[in-house]
C-alpha positions in Angstrom: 0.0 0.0 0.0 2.8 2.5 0.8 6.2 0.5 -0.3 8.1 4.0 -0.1 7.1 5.3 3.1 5.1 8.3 2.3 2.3 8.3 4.4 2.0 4.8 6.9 3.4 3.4 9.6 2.8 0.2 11.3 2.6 1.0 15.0 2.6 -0.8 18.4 0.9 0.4 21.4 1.9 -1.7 25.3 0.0 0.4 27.9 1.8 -0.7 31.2 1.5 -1.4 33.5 4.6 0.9 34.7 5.7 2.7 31.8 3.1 3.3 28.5 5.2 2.1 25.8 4.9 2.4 21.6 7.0 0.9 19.3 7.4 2.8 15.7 9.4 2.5 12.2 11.3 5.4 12.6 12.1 6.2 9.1 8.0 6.3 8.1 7.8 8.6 11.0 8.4 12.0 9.6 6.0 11.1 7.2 3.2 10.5 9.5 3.9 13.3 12.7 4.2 16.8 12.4 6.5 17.7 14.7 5.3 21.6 17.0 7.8 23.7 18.0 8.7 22.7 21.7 7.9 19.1 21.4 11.6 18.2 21.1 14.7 20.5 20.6 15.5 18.0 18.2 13.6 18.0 14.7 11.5 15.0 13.7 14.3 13.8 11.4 16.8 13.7 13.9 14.6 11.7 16.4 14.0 9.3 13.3 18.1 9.2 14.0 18.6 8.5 17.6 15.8 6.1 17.2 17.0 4.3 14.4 19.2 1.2 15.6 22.5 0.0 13.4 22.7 -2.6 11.4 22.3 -5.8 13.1 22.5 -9.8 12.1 18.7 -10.4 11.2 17.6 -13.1 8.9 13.6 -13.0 8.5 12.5 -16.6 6.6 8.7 -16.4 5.5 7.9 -19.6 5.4 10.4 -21.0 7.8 12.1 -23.2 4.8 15.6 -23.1 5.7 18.9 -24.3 3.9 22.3 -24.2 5.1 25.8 -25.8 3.6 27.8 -27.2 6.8 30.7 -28.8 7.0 30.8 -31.2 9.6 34.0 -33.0 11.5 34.3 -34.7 15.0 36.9 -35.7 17.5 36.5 -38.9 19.6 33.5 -40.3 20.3 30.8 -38.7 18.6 33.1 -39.6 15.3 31.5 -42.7 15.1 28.0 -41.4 16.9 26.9 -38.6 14.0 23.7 -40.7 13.2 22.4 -39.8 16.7 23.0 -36.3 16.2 21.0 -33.7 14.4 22.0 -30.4 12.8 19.1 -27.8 14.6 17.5 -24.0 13.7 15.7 -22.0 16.3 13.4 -19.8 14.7 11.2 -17.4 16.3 7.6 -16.0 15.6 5.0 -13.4 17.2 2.3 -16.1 17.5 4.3 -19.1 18.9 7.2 -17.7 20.5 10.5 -20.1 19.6 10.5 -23.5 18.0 12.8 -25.5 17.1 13.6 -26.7 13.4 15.1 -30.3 12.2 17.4 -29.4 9.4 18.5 -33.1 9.2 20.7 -35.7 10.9 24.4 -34.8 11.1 27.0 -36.2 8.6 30.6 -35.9 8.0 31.9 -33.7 5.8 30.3 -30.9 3.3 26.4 -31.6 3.3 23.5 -29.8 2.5 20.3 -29.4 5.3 17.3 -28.3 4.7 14.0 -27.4 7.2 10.1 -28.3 5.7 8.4 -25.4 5.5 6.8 -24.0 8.7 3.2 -22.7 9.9 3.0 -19.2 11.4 5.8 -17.3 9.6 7.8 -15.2 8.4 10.2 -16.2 11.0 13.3 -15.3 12.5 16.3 -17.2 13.0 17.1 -17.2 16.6 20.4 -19.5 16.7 22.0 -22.6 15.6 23.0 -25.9 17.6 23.3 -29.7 17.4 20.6 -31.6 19.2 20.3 -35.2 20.6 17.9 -37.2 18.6 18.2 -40.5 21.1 18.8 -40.4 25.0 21.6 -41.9 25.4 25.0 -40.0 23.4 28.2 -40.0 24.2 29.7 -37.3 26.9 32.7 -36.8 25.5 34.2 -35.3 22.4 33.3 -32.4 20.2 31.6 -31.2 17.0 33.1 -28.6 14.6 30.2 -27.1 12.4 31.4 -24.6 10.0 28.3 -22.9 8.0 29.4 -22.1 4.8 25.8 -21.0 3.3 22.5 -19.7 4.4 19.8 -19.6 2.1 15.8 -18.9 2.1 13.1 -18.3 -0.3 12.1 -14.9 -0.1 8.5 -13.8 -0.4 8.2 -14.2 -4.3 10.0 -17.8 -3.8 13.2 -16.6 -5.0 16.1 -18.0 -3.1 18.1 -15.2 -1.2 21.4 -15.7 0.6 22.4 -14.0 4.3 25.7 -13.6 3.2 26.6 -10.9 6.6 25.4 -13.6 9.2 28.4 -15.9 8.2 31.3 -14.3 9.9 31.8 -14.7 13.5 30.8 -11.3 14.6 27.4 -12.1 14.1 27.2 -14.8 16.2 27.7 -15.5 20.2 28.0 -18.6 22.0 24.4 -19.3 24.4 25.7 -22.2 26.0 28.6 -22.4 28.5 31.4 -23.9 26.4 30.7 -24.0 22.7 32.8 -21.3 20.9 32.4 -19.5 18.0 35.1 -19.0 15.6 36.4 -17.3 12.4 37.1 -19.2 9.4 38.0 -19.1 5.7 34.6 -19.8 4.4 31.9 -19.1 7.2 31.7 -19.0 10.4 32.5 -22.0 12.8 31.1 -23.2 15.8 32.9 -25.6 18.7 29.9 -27.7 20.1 31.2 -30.1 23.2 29.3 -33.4 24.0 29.2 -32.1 27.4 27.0 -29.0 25.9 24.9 -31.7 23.8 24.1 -34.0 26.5 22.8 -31.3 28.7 20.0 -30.6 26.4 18.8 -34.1 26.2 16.1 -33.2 29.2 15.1 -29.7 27.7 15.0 -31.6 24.1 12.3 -34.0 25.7 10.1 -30.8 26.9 10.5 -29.3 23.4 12.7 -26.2 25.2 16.1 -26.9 24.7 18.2 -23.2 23.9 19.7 -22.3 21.1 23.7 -23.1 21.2 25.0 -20.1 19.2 22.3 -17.3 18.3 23.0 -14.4 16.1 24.1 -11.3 18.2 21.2 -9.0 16.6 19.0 -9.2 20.6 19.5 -5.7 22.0 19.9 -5.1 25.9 18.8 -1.8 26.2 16.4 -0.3 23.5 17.1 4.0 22.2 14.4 5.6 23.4 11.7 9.4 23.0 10.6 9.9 26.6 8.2 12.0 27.9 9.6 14.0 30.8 8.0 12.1 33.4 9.6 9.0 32.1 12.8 10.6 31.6 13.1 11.3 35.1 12.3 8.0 36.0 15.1 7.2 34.2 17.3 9.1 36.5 17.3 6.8 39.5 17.6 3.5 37.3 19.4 0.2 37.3 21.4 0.7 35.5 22.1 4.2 35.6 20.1 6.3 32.6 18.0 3.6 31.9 13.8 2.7 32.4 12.3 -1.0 32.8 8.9 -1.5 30.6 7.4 -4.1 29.5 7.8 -5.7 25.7 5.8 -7.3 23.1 5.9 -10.3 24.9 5.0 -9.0 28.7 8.8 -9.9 29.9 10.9 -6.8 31.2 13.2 -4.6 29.1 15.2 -1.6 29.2 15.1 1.3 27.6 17.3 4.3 27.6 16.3 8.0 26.7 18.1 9.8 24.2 16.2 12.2 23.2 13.1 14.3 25.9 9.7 15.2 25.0 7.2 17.6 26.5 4.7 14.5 25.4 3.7 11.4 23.4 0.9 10.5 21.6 -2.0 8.6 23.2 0.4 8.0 26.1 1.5 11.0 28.0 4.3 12.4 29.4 5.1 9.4 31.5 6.0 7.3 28.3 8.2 6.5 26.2 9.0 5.7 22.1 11.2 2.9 20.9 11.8 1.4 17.9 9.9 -1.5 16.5 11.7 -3.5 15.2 14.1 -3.3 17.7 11.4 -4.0 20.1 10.8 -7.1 18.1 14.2 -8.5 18.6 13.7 -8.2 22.3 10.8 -10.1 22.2 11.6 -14.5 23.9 7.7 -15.0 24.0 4.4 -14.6 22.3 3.2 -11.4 22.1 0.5 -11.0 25.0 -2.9 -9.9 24.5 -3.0 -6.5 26.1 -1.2 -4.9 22.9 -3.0 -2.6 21.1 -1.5 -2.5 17.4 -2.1 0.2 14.9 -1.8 2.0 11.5 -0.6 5.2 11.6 -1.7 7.3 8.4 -0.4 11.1 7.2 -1.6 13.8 5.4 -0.2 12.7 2.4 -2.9 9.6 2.5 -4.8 8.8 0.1 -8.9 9.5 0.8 -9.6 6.0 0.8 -6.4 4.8 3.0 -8.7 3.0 5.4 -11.0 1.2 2.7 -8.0 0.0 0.9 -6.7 -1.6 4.5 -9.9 -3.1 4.8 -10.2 -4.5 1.1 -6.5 -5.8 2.1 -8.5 -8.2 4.7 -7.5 -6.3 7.7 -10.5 -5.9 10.5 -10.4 -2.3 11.9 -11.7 -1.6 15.2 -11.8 2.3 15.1 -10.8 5.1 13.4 -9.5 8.2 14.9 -8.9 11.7 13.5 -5.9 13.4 14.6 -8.4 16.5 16.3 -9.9 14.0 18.9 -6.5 13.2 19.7 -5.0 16.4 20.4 -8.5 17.7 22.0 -8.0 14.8 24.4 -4.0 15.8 25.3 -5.0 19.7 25.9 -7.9 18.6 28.1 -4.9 15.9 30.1 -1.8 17.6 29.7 0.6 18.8 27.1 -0.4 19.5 23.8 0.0 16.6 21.6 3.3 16.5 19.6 1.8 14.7 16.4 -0.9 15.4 14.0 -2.5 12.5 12.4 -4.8 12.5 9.8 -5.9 9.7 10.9 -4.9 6.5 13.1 -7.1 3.0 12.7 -6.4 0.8 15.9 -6.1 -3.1 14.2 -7.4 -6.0 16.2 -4.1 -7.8 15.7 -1.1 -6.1 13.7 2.2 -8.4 14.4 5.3 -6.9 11.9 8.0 -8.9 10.9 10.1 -7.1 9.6 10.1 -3.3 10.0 12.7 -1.3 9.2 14.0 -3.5 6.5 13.3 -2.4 2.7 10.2 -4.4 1.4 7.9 -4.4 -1.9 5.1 -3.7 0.4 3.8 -2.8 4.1 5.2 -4.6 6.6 3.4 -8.2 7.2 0.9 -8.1 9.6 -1.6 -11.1 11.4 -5.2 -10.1 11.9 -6.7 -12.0 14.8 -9.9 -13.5 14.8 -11.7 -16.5 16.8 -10.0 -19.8 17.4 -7.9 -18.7 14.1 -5.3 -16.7 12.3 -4.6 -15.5 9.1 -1.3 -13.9 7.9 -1.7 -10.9 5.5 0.1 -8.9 3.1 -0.7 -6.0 1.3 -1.8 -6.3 -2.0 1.3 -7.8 -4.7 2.8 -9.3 -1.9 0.6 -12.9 -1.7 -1.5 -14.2 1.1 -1.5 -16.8 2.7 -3.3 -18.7 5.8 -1.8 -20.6 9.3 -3.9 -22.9 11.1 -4.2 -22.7 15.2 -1.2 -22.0 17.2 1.3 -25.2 17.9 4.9 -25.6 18.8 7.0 -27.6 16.7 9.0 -30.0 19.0 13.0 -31.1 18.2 12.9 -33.6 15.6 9.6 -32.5 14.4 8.5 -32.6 10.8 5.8 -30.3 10.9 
């Protein structure tokens, strides 16, 4: 609907408790807010800036179909174990929270693996690791994995590469003794028995963690904060920084870098973070209390909201940017954004803000008992069926 930015943002709106919190695409954001004098001493561009995180390892799959090239080599026991053994993915989605992916059993030397496709995506990769697929392996030795390629189909099926993720920079160890290392054609990983065998019980329960994950999970999240919040942020552990809760009702951090008088819908006592980066923060489902949004500009087009609802989105509500500001003189500080208009979704999950894309970010309109996983128009649809969780080994 708006594949350049001119006029929409996807929004997401966590209303405490503690701190109001709502995550935006700060490069759509100038072309959704005016910005009043007073609001900021920064413009609107340069808070686009501060909130805009760098360039992290992030590799979105939208169907979960994953490929990698590994080479494969063992010392001592497991040598003559590999059978036993199987090469695993974590991937992560809004709807189910982490699974875990069977990309095959291991074997020695350069292989190919490959996932089946996956229910409830695009997904996320989340880590790598090597899983158990009987009880009983043996405790000593070790696994050198070396990825040499990572491929997907993208969201026309072409295949695309995640050529950046393969150096060892991108990656961190997750569990106490595997390494991570540089090599000459990927990046290598150092996976003890010892590390193996003590996710045999997690890999029963279907929650075994991810031995290497990509370093893209922020600690603390860049951060607009209303002056309320931003004092708050004075006495905090650490030092400068404000806990609030995520898309997934866990804790996070946040640190102001740039003060407001006021935010929309939300006050003084809130704060602005980036969504995407909000996303990366996010371990669990996303909990009900979210309020997610569309966010449309004067530049829109008459019949933005129509369009959005021939799309197959449901729309709760519509609001005009006057009732907004009427309702922020009558509670406090002007508000610092006019909106021509905002339309509050009954379920808007993105996937990948902030990266470019052919068309709006994806988004998941809820409805009873089911889901359904839209894009906008020249992107394709398609349908999930209820929520599950794969479990290791699983071929679903």
């Amino acid at each position: 609907m708006d594949p350049r930015g001119r006029f929409a943002t996807a929004a997401i709106e966590i209303p405490g408790p503690g701190t109001p919190l709502i995550g935006v695409d700060p490069p759509r954001l100038a072309a959704v807010a005016e910005w009043p004098g007073g609001t900021t001493q920064q413009s609107v561009a340069a808070v686009s800036r501060a909130l805009t995180p760098r360039r992290v390892p992030d590799v979105n799959i939208p169907d979960g179909a994953l490929a990698i090239s590994a080479n494969v080599s063992a010392a001592g026991a497991p040598s003559r174990d590999l059978a036993h053994l199987y090469l695993a993915a974590w991937l992560f989605d809004p709807l189910d929270g982490t699974r875990t992916l069977d990309l095959g059993r291991l074997r020695s030397g350069r292989s190919n693996y490959r996932g089946v496709t996956q229910t409830n995506c695009p997904c996320r990769l989340i880590g790598i690791g090597v899983l158990p697929s009987v009880k009983r392996v043996p405790s000593s030795g070790q696994i050198h994995l070396v990825l040499n390629a990572l491929t997907y189909p993208s969201g026309t099926g072409v295949p695309q590469s995640a050529r950046a993720e393969l150096t060892h920079t991108a990656w961190r160890s997750t569990t106490a003794g595997v390494r991570v290392i540089a090599t000459g054609s990927g990046v290598g990983f150092d996976i003890p028995m010892t590390a193996v065998i003590s996710d045999i019980g997690s890999y029963e329960e279907g929650d075994a963690p991810a031995m290497a994950s990509l370093a893209g999970q922020p600690s603390v999240l860049p951060a607009v904060a209303g002056s309320s919040a931003e004092s708050l942020a004075a006495d905090g552990v650490p030092p400068g920084t404000l806990p609030v809760q995520g898309l997934d009702g866990n804790t996070i951090n946040v640190r102001p870098v740039v003060a407001a008088t006021s935010l929309p819908r939300i006050g003084p006592g809130s704060v602005i973070v980036d969504l995407g980066a909000l996303e990366r923060a996010q371990t669990g489902p996303t909990f009900q209390e979210t309020s997610e949004q569309v966010w449309l500009g004067a530049q829109a087009p008459p019949n933005a909201v129509s369009r959005l609802r021939m799309a197959g989105l449901h729309i709760d509500r519509v609001q005009g940017s006057s009732t907004l500001i009427a309702r922020a003189r009558q509670n406090g500080p002007a508000l610092a954004y006019d909106f021509m208009l905002l339309a509050t979704l009954v379920a808007l999950l993105v996937a990948a803000v902030g990266t470019p894309s052919a068309c709006l970010p994806p988004v998941a309109v809820k409805a009873p008992r089911r889901w359904s996983r839209w894009r906008s128009p020249g992107c394709g649809e398609r349908s999930s069926r209820a929520p599950w969780r794969s479990r290791p080994g699983s071929s679903r």
